[in-house]
TITI-898551 format. One record per residue: residue number from 1; x, y, z of N, C-alpha, C in turn; chain. Coordinates in Angstrom, 1 decimal, always signed. Layout:
% TITI-898551
<site n="NUM" n_x="X" n_y="Y" n_z="Z" ca_x="X" ca_y="Y" ca_z="Z" c_x="X" c_y="Y" c_z="Z" chain="A"/>
...
//
This chain:
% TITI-898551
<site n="1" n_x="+3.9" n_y="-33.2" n_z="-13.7" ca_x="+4.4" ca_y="-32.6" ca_z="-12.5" c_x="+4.5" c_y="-31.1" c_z="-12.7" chain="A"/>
<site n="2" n_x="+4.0" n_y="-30.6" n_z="-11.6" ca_x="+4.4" ca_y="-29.3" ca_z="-11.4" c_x="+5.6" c_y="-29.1" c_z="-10.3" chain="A"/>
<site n="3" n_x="+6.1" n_y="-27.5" n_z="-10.2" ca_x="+6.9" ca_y="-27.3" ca_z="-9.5" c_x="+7.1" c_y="-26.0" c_z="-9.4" chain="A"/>
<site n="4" n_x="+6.7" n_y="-25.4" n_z="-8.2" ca_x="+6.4" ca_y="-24.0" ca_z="-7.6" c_x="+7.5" c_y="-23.4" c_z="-6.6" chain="A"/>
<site n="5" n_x="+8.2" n_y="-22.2" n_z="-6.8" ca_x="+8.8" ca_y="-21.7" ca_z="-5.7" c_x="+9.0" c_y="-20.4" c_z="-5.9" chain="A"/>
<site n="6" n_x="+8.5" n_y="-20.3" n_z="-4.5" ca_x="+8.3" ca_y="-19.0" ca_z="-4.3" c_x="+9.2" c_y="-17.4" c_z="-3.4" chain="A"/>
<site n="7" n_x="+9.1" n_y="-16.5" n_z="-3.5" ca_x="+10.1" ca_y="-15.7" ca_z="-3.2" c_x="+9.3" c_y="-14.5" c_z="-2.6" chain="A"/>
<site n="8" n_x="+10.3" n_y="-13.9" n_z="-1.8" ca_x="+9.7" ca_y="-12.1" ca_z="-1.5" c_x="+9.2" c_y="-12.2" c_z="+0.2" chain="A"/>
<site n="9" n_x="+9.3" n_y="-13.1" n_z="+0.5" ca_x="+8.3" ca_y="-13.3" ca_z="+2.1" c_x="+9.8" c_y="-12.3" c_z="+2.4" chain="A"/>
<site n="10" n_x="+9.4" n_y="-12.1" n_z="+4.3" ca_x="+9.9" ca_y="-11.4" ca_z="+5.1" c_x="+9.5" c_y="-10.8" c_z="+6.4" chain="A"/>
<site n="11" n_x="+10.2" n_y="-9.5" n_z="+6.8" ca_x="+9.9" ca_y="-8.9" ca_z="+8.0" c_x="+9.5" c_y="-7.9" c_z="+7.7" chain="A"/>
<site n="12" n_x="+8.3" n_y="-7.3" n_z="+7.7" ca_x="+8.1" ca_y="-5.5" ca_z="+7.8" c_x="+6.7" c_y="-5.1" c_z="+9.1" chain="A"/>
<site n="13" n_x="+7.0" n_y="-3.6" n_z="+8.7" ca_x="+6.3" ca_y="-3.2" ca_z="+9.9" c_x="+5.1" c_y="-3.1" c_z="+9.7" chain="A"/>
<site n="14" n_x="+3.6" n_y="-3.0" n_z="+10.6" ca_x="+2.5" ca_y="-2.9" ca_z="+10.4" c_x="+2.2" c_y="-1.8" c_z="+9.3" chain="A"/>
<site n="15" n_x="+1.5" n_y="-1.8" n_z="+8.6" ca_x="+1.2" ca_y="-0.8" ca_z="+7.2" c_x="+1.7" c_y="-0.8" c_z="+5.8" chain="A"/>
<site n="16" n_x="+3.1" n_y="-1.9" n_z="+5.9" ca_x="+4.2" ca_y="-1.7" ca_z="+5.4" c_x="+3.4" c_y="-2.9" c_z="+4.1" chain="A"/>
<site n="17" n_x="+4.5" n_y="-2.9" n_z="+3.3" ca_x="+4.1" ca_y="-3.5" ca_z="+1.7" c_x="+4.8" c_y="-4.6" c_z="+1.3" chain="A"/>
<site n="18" n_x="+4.5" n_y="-5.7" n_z="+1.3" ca_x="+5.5" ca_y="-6.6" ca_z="+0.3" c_x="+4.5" c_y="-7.1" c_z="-1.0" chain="A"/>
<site n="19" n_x="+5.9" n_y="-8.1" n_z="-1.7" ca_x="+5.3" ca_y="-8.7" ca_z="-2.8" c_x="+5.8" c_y="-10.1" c_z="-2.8" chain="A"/>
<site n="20" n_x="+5.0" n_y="-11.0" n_z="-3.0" ca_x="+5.7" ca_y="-12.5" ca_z="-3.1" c_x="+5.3" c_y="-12.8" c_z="-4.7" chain="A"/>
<site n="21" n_x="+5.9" n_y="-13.8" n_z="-5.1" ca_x="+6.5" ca_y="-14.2" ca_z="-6.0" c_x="+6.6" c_y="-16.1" c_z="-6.4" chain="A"/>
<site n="22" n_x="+5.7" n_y="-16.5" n_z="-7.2" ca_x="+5.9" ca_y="-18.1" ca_z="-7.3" c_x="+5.7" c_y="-18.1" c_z="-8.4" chain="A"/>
<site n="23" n_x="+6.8" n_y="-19.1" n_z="-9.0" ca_x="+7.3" ca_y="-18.9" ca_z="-10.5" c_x="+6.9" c_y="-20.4" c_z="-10.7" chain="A"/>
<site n="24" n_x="+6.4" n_y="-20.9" n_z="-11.5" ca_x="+5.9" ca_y="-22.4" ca_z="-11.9" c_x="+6.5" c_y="-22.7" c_z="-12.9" chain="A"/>
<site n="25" n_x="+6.6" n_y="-24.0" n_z="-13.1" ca_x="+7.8" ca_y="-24.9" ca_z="-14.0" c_x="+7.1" c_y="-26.7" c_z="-14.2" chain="A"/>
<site n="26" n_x="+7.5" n_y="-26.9" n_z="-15.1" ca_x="+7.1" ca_y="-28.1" ca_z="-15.5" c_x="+5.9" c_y="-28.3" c_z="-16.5" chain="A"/>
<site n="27" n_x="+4.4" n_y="-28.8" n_z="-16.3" ca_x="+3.7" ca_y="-29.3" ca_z="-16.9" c_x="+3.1" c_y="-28.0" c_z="-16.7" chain="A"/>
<site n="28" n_x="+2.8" n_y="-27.0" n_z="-16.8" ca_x="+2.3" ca_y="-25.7" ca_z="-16.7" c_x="+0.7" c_y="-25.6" c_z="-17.3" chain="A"/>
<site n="29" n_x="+1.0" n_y="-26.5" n_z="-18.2" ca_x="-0.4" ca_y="-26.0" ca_z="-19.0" c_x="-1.4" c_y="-27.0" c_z="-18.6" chain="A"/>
<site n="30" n_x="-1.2" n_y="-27.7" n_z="-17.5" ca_x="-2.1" ca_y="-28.6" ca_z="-16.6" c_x="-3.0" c_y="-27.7" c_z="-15.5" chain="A"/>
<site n="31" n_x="-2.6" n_y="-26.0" n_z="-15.3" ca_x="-2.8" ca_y="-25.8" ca_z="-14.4" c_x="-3.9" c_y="-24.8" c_z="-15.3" chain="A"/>
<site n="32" n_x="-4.9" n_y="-25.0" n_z="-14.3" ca_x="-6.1" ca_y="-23.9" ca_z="-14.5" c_x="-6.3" c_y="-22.5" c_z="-13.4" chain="A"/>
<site n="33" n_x="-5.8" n_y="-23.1" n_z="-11.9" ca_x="-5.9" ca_y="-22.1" ca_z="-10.9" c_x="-4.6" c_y="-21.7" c_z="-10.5" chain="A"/>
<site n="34" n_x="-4.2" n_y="-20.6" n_z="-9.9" ca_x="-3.2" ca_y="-20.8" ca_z="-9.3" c_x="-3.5" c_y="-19.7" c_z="-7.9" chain="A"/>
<site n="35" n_x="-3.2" n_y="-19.4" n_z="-6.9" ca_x="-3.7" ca_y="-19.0" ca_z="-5.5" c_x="-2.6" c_y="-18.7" c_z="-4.6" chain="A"/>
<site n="36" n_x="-2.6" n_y="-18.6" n_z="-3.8" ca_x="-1.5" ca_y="-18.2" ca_z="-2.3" c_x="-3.1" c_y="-18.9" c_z="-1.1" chain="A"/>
<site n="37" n_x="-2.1" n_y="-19.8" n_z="-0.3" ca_x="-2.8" ca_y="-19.8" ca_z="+1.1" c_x="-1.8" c_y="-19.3" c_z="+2.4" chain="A"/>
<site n="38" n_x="-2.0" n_y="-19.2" n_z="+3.3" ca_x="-1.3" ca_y="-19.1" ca_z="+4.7" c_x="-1.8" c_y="-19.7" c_z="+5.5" chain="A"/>
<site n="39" n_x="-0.8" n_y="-20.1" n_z="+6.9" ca_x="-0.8" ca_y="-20.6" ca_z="+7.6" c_x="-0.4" c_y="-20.1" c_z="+8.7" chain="A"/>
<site n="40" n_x="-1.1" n_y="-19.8" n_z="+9.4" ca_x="-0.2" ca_y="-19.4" ca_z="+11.3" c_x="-0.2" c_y="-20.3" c_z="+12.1" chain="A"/>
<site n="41" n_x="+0.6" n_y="-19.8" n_z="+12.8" ca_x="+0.7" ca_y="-21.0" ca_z="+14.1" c_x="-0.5" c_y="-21.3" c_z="+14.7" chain="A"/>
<site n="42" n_x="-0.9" n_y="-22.6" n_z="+14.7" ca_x="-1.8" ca_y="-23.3" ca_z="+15.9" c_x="-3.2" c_y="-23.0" c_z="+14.7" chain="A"/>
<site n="43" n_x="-3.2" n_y="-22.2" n_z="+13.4" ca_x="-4.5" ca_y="-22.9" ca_z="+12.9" c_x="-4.6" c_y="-23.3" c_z="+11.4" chain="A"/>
<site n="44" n_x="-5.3" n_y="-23.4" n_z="+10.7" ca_x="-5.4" ca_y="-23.9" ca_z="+9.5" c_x="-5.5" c_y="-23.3" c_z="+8.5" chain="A"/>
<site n="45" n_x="-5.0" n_y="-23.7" n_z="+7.0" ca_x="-4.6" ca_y="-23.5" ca_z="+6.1" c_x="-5.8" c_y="-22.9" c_z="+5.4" chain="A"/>
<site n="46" n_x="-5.3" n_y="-21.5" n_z="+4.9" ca_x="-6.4" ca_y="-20.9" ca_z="+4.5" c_x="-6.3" c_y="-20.3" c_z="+3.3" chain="A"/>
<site n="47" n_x="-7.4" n_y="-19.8" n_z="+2.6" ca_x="-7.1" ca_y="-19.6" ca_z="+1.2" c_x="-6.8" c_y="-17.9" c_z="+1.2" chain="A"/>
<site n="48" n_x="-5.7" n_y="-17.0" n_z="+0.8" ca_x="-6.0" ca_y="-15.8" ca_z="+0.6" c_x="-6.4" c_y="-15.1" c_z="-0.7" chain="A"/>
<site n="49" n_x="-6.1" n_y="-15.9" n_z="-1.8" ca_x="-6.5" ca_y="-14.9" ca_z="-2.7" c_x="-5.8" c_y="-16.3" c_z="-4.1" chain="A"/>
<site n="50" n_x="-7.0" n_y="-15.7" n_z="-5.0" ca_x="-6.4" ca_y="-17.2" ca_z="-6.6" c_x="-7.0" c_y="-16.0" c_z="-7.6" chain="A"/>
<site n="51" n_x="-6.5" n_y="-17.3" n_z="-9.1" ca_x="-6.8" ca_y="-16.5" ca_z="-10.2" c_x="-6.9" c_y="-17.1" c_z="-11.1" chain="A"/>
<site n="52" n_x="-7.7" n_y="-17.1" n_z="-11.8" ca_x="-7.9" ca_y="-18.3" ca_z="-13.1" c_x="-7.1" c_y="-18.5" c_z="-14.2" chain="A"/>
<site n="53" n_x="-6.9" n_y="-19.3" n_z="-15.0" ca_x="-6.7" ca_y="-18.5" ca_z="-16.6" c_x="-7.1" c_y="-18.0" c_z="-17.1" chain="A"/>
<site n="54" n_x="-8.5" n_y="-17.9" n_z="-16.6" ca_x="-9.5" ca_y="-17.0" ca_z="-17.1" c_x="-9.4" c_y="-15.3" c_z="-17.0" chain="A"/>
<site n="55" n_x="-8.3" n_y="-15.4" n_z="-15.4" ca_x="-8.4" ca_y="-14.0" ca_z="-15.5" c_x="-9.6" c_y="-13.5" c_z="-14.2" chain="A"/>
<site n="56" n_x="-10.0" n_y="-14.7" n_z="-13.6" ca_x="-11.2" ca_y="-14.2" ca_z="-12.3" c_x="-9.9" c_y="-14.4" c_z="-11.4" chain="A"/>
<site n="57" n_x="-10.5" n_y="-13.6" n_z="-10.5" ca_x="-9.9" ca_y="-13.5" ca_z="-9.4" c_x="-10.8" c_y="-13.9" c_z="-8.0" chain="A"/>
<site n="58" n_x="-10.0" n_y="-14.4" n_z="-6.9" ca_x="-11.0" ca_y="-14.1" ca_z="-5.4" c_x="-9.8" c_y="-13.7" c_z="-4.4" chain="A"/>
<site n="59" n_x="-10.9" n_y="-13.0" n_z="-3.2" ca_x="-9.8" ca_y="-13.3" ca_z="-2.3" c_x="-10.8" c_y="-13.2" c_z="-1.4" chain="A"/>
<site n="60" n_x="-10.2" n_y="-13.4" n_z="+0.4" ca_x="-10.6" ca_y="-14.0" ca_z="+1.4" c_x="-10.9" c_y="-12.4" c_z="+2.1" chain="A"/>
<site n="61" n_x="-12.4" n_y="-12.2" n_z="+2.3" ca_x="-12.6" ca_y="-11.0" ca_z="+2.9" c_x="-11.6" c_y="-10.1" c_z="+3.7" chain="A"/>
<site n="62" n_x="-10.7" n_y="-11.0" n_z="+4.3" ca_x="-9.6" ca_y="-10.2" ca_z="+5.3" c_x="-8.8" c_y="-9.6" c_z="+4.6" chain="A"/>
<site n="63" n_x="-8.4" n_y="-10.3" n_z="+3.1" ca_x="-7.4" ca_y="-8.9" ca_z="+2.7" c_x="-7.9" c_y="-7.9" c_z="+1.5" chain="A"/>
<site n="64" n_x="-9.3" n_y="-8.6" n_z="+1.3" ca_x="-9.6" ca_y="-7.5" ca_z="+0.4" c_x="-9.8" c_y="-6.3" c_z="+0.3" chain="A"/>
<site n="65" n_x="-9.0" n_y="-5.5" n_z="-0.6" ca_x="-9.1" ca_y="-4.0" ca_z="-0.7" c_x="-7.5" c_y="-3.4" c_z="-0.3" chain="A"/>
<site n="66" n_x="-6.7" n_y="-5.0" n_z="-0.1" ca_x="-5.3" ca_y="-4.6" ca_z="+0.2" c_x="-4.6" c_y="-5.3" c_z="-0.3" chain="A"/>
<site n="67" n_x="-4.9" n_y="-6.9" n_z="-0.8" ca_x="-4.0" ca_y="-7.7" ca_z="-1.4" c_x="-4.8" c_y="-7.5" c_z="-3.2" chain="A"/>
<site n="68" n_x="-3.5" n_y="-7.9" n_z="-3.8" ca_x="-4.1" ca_y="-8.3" ca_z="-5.2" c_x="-3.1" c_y="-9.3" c_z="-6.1" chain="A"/>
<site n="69" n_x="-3.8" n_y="-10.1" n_z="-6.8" ca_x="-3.0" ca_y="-11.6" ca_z="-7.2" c_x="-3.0" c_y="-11.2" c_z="-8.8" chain="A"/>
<site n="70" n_x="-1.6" n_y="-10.8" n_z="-9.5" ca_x="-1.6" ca_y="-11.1" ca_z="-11.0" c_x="-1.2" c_y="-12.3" c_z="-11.2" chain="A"/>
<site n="71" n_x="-0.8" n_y="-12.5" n_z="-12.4" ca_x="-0.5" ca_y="-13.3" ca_z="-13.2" c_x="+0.2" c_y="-13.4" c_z="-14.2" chain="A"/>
<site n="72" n_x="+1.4" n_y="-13.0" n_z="-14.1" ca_x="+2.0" ca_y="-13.1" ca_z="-16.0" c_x="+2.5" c_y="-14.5" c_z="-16.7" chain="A"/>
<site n="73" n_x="+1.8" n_y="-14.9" n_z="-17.5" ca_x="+1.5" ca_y="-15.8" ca_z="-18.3" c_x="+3.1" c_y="-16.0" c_z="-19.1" chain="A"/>
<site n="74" n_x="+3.6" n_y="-15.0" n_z="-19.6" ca_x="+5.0" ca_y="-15.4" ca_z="-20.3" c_x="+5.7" c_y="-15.5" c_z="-19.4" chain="A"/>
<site n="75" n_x="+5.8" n_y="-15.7" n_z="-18.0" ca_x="+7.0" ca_y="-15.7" ca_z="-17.0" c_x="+6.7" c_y="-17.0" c_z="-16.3" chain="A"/>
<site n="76" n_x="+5.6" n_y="-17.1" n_z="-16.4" ca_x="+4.5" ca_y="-18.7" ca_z="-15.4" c_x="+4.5" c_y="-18.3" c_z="-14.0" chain="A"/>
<site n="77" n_x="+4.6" n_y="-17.1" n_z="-13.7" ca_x="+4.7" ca_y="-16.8" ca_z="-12.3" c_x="+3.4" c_y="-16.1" c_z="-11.7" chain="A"/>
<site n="78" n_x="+3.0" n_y="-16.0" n_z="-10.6" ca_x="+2.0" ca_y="-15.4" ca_z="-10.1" c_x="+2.7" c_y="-14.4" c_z="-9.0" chain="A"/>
<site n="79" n_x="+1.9" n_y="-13.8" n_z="-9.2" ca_x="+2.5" ca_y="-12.2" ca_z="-7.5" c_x="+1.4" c_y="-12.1" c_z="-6.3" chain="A"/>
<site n="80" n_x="+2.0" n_y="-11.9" n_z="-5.7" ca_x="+0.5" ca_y="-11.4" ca_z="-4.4" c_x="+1.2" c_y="-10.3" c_z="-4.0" chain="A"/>
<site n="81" n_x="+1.0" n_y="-8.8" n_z="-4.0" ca_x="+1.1" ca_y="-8.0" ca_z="-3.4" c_x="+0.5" c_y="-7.4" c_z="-2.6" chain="A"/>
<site n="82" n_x="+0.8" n_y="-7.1" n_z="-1.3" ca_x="+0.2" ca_y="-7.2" ca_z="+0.2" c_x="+0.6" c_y="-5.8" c_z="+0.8" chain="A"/>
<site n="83" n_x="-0.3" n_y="-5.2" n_z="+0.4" ca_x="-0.3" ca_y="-3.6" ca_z="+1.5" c_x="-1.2" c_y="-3.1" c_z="+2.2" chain="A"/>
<site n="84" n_x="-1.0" n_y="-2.4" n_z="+3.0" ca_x="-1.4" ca_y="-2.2" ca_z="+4.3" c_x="-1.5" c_y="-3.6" c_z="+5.2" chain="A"/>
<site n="85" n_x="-0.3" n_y="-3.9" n_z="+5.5" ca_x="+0.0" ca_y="-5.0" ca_z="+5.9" c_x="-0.5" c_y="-4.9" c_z="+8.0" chain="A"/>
<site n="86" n_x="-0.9" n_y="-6.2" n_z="+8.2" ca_x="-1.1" ca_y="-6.1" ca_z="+9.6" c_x="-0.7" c_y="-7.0" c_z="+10.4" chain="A"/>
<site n="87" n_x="-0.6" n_y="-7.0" n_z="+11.7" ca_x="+0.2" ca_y="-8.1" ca_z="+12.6" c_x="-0.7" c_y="-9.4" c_z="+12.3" chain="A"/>
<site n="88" n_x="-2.4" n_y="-9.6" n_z="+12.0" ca_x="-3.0" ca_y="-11.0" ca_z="+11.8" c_x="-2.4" c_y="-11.5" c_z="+10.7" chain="A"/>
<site n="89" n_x="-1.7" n_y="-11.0" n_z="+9.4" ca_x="-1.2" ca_y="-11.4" ca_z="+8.5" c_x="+0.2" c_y="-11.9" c_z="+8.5" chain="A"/>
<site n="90" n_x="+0.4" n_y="-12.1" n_z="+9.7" ca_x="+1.4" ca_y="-13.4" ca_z="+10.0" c_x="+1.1" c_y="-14.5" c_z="+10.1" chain="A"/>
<site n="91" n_x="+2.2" n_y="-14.9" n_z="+8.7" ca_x="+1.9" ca_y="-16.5" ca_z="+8.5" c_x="+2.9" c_y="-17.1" c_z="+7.7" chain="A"/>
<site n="92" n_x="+2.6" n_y="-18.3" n_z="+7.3" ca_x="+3.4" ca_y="-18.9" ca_z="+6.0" c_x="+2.4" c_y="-18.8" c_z="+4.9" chain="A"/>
<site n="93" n_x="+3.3" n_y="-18.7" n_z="+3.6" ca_x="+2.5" ca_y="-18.4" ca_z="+2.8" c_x="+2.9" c_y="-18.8" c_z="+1.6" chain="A"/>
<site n="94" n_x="+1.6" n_y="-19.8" n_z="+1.3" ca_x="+1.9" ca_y="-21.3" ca_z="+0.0" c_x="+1.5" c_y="-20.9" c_z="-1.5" chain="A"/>
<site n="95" n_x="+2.1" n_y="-20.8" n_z="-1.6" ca_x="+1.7" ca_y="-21.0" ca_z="-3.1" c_x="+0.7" c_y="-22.1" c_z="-3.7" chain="A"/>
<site n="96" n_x="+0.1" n_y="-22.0" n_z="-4.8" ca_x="-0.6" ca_y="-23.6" ca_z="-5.1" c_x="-1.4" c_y="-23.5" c_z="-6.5" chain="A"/>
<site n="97" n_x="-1.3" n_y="-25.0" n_z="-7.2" ca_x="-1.5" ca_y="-24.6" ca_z="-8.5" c_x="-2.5" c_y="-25.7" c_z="-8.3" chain="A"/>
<site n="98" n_x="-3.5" n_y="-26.0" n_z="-9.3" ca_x="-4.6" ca_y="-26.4" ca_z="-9.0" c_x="-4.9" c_y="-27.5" c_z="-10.6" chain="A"/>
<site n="99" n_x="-4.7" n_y="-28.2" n_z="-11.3" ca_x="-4.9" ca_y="-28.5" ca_z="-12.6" c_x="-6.2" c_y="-28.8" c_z="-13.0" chain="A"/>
<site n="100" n_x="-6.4" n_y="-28.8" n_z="-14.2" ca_x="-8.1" ca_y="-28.9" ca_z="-14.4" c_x="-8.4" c_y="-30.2" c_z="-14.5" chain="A"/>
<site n="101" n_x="-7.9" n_y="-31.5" n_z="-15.0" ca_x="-8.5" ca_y="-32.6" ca_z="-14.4" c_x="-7.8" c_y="-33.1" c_z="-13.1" chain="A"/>
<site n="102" n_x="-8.7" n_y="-33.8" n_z="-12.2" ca_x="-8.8" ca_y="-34.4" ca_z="-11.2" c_x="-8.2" c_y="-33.4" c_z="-9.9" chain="A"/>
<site n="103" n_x="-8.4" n_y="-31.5" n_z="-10.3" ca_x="-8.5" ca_y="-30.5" ca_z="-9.5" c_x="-7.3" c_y="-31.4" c_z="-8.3" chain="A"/>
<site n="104" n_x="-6.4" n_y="-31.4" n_z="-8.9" ca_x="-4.7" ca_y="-31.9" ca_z="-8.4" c_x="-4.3" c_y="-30.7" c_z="-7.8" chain="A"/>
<site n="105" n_x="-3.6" n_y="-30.4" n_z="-6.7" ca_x="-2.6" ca_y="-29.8" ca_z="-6.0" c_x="-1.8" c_y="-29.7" c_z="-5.7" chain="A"/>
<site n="106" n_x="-0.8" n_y="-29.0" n_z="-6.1" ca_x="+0.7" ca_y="-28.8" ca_z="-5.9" c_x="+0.9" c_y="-27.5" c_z="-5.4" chain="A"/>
<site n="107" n_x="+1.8" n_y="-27.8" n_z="-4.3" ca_x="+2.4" ca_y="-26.6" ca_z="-3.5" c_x="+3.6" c_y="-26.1" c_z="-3.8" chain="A"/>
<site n="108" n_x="+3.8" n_y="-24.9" n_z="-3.3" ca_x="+5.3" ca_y="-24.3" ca_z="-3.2" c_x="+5.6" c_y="-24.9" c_z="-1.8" chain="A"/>
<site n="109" n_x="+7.2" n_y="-24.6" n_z="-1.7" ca_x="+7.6" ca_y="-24.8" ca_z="-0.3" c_x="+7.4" c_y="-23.8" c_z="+1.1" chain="A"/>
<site n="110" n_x="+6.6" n_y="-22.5" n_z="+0.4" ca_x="+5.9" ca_y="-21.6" ca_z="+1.6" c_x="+7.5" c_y="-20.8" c_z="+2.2" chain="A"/>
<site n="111" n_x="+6.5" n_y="-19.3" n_z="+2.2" ca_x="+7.8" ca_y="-18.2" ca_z="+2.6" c_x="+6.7" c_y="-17.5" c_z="+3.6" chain="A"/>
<site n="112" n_x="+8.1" n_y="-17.3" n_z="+4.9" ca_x="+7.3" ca_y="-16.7" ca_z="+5.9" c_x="+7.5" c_y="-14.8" c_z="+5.8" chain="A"/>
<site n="113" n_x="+6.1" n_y="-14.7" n_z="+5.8" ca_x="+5.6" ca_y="-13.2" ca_z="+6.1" c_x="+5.5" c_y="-13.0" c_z="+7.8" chain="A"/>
<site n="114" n_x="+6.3" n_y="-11.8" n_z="+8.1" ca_x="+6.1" ca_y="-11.4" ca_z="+9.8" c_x="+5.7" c_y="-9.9" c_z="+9.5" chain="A"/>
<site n="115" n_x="+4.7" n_y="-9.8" n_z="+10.2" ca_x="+4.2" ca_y="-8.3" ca_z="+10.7" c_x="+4.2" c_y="-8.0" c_z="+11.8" chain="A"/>
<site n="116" n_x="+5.4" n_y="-7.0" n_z="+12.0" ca_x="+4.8" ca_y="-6.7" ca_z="+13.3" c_x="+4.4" c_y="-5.2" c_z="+14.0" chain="A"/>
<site n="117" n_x="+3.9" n_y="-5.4" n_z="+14.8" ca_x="+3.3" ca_y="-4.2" ca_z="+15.8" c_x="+3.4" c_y="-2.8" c_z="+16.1" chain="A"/>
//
């Protein structure tokens, strides 16, 4: 079992900067991927941005060149730092750790990000 929770969501203004925060616990060394998705109202769960053990990275054309996903290894936490923030980047936003056999999923309980106008 894993167990993900995450911190930092909130309210800021269009352009403005946050950082979220999901700290993993439990079986840790099960996990190969770890990522952030979001969710807005009325559509589906989408991927923003992951990171390997490896150290690869991706993210979802819409925030690239503004979001970026570390990783520190001795804390078991991952970051998303999100600047130049914009009003479509309102959503919930899940954490999720991914293990290398049977590519298992486990979520955080998701922190809401509001941008607004």
């Amino acid at each position: 079992q894993v167990q993900l929770v995450e911190s930092g969501g909130g309210l800021v203004q269009a352009g403005g900067s946050l950082r979220l925060s999901c700290a993993a616990s439990g079986n840790i060394f099960s996990i190969n991927v770890m990522g952030w998705y979001r969710q807005a109202p009325g559509k589906q769960r989408e991927l923003v941005a992951s990171t390997t053990n490896g150290g690869s990275t991706a993210y979802a054309d819409a925030v690239k060149g503004r979001f970026t996903i570390s990783r520190d290894n001795a804390r078991n936490t991952v970051y998303l730092q999100m600047n130049s923030l914009k009003p479509d980047d309102t959503a919930v936003y899940y954490c999720n750790a991914r293990t290398y056999t049977n590519y298992y999923d486990y979520w955080g309980q998701g922190t809401q990000v509001t941008v607004s106008s």
